[in-house]
C-alpha positions in Angstrom: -18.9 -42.6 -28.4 -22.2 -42.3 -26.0 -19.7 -42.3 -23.0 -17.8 -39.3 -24.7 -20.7 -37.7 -25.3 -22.4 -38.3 -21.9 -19.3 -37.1 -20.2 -19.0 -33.7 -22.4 -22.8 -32.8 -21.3 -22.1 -33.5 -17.9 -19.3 -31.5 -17.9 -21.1 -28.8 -19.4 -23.8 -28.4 -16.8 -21.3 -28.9 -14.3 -19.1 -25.9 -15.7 -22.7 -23.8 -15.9 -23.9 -24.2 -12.9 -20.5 -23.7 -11.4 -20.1 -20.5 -13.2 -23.6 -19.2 -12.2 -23.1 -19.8 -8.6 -19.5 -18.4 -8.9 -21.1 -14.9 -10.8 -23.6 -14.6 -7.6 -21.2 -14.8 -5.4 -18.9 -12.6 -6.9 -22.2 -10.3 -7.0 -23.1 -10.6 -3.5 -19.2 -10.3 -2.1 -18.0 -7.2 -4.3 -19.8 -4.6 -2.3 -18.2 -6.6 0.7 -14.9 -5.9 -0.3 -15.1 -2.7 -1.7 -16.8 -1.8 1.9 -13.7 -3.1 4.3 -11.2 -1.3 1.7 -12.8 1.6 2.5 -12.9 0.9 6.2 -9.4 -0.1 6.0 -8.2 2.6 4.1 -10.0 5.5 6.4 -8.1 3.6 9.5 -5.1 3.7 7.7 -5.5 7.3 7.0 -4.9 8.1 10.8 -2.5 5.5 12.1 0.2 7.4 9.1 -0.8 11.1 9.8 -1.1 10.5 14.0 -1.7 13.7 14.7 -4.9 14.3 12.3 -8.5 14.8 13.6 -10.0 15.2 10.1 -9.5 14.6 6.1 -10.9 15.2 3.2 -10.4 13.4 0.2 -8.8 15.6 -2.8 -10.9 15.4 -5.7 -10.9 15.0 -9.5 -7.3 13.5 -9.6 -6.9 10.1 -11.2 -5.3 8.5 -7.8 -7.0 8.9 -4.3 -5.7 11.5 -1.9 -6.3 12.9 1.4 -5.7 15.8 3.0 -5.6 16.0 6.9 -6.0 18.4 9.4 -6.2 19.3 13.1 -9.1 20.3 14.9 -8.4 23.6 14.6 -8.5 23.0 10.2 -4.6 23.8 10.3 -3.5 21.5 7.1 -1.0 18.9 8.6 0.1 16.9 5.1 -1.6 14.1 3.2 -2.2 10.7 2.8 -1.1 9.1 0.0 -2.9 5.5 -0.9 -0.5 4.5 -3.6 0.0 1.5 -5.1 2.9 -0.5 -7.5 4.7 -4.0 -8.3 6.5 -6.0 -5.7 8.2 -8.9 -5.9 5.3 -11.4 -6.3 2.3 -8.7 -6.8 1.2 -5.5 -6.0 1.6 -3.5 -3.1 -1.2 -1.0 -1.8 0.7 1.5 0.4 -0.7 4.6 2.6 1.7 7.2 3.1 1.5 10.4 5.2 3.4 13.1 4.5 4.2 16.5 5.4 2.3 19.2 3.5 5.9 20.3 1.9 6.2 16.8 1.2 9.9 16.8 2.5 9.3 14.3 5.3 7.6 11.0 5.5 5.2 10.9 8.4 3.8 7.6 8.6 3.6 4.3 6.8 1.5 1.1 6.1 1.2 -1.8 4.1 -2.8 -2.0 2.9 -2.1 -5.3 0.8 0.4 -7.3 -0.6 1.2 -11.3 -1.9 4.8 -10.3 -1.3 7.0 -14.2 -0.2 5.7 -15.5 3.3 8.6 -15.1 5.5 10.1 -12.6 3.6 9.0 -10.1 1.3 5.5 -10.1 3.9 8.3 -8.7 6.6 7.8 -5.2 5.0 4.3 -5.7 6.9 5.7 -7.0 10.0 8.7 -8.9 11.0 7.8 -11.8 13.7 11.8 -12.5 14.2 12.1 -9.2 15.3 10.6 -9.8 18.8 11.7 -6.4 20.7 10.6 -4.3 17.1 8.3 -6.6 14.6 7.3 -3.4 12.6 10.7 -2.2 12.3 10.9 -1.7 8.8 7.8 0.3 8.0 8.8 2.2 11.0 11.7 3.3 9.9 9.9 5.8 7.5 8.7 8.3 10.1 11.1 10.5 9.9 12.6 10.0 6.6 13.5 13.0 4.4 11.8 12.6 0.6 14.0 14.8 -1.3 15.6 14.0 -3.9 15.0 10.7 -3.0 14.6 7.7 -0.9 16.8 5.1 -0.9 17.7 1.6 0.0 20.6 1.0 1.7 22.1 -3.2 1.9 23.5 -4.6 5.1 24.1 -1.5 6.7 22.4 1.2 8.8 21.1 4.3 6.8 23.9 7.2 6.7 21.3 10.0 5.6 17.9 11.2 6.4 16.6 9.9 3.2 17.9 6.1 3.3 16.2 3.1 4.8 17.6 0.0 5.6 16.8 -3.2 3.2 15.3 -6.7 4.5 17.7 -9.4 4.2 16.7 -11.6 2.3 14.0 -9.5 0.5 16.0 -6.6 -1.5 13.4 -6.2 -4.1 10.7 -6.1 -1.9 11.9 -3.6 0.0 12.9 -1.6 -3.3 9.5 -2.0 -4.3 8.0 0.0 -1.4 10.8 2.7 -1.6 10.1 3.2 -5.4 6.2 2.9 -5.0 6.6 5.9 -2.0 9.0 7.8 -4.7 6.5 7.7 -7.3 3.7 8.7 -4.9 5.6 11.5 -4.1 6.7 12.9 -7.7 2.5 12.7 -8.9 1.7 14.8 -5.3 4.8 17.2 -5.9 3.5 17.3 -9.8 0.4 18.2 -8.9 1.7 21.1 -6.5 4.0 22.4 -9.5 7.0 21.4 -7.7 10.2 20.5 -9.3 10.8 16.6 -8.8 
C-alpha cells in the first residue's frame, strides 16, 4: 500500500510540474504563432493577387478579407483566407479573386494535415518534376460561377472544372468546396445571387 501511494504522489508532481512548464510555454509560443500567421498570411496575400501593390483588410465581417489594389488605388479583387475540412483536418486556403468574383486569380494552401504523399499534393506535387504545383495552379484562370468543379481522370472540359489528384478525390473536393463556400459568403455580402 506505501508503494501505491508513493507512486500516486510522484505521479502527481510529475503531471504538475509538467503541466506548469507545458502552460508557459504555450504562453511564451502563442504570440509566436499568431505573429508567422500573420506574416504568412500578408505573403500569401500577394503571391494569389500578383498584380496588387496594396490591401486593406475589410472590416467588421465575421471571416478575414482583403481587398487589393494597384498603385494607382484601382480595386483589382480580394483575397479570401478561408478555411474548411479535408480529408484528415482542416485546410486554411487564400484565394484571390476578381472583384466580380467570376474568376479565380490565385491560389495557396496556408495549412493543412491532409495524407503525406497524397492529400499534401494539393500543396505541391514532388512526382510532378516539370510542374510540382500543378494543381493549385490550375486555379488561375478558373471561372467561379455557378460553380467549381472536380473532374476524375480526365482534363477539365469547362472554365469552371479542375482536375482531381489521383489518389486523393476528397482532398481535392475539399479545396474546391472550401473555395465555393468562400465565394457564396463574399458574393452574399455583395448582394449577389449565389
Amino acid at each position: 500500500m506505501k508503494t501505491i501511494i508513493h507512486m500516486l504522489v510522484t505521479l502527481s508532481v510529475i503531471g504538475v510540474i509538467s503541466g506548469g512548464v507545458l502552460s508557459q510555454l504555450s504562453g511564451w509560443a502563442d504570440p509566436l504563432i499568431a505573429e508567422h500567421r500573420q506574416r504568412e498570411t500578408e505573403a500569401a496575400i500577394f503571391e494569389v493577387q500578383p498584380e496588387a501593390k496594396k490591401y486593406e483588410k475589410v472590416e467588421d465581417l465575421a471571416f478575414d478579407l482583403y481587398k487589393v489594389t494597384d498603385e494607382e488605388g484601382n480595386e483589382l479583387g480580394y483575397a479570401l483566407p478561408y478555411e474548411g475540412n479535408g480529408f484528415q483536418g482542416k485546410i486554411r486556403l487564400m484565394v484571390g479573386v476578381t472583384n466580380d468574383l467570376g474568376k479565380v486569380v490565385g491560389l495557396r494552401v496556408l495549412e493543412q494535415v491532409e495524407t503525406p504523399g497524397l492529400g499534401t499534393k494539393i500543396v505541391t506535387d514532388p512526382s510532378d518534376k516539370a510542374n510540382p504545383e500543378w494543381f493549385p495552379g490550375q486555379f488561375n484562370g478558373v471561372i467561379t460561377s455557378p460553380l467549381i468543379t472536380v473532374v476524375k481522370n480526365a482534363k477539365p472540359s469547362k472554365d469552371s472544372e479542375i482536375m482531381a489528384i489521383t489518389g486523393a478525390t476528397i482532398s481535392s473536393k475539399a479545396v474546391v468546396d472550401i473555395i465555393n463556400s468562400g465565394i457564396k459568403e463574399l458574393r452574399s455580402l455583395k448582394g449577389e445571387a449565389n
